[in-house]
N, C-alpha and C positions, 0 to 999 in steps of 0.2 A: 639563604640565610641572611640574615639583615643584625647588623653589628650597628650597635650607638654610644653615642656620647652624650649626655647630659651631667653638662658640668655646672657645678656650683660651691662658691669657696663659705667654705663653715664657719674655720675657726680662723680668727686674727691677734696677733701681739698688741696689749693694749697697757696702760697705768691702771691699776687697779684701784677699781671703785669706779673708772668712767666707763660710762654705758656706751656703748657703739652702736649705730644704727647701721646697719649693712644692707645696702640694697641686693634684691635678688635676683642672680643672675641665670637664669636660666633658658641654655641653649642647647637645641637639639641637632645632631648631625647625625646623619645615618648614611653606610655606605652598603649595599647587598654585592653579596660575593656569591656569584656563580660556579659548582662545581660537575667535572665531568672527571670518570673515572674510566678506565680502559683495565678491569681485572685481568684479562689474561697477559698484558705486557707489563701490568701494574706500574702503570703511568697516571697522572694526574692531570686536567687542565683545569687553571679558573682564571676568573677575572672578577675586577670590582669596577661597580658599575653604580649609578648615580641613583637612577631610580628604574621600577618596573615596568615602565614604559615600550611596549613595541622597537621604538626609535633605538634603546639603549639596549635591549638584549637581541634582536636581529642581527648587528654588526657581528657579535660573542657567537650567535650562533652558526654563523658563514665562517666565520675564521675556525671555527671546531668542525665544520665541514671538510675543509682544506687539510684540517689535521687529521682527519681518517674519521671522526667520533661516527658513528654510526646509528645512533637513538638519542633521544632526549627526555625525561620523566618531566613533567610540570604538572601546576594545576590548572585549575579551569577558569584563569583570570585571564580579566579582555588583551590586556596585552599580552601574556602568554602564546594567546591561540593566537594572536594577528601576527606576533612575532616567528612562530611557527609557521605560518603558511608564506614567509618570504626566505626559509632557508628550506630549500627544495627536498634533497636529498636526505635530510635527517628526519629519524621516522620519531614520531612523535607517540610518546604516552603519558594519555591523561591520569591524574589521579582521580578519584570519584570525588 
């Protein structure tokens, strides 16, 4: 899931009648939150993570190793599958 921010200030306190020119600020931040669920203990794990890059969800996925996770669902993006084939034990499933 990929949460963002793009912020930009509208409205400003001004004397009326002067026109304001407001430069426009717009910035984008985005941070994705990895989620794993364990229904039969109903446990939850996540993490938030920088971008979808191999490098950044391999670490996420060794440490949900360690916590027992037993499968993974993802799609079929390049770092997905590169990040999957460096956490061994967790079995992976693709979406179509």
């Amino acid at each position: 899931m990929r949460v963002g921010l793009c912020g930009q200030t509208r409205r400003v306190w001004a004397p009326r009648g002067v026109k304001i020119r407001q430069r426009v600020q717009m910035e984008r931040k985005w941070r994705y939150l990895m989620l794993a669920v364990q229904p039969i203990e109903g446990r939850l794990f996540w993490d938030w993570i920088e971008n979808l890059k191999a490098e950044s969800i391999a670490p996420v996925l060794q440490r949900w190793e360690q916590e027992g996770i037993g499968a993974a669902v993802m799609d079929r993006a390049s770092g997905h599958q590169s990040a999957g084939k460096q956490a061994k034990r967790i079995a992976l499933i693709f979406q179509p």
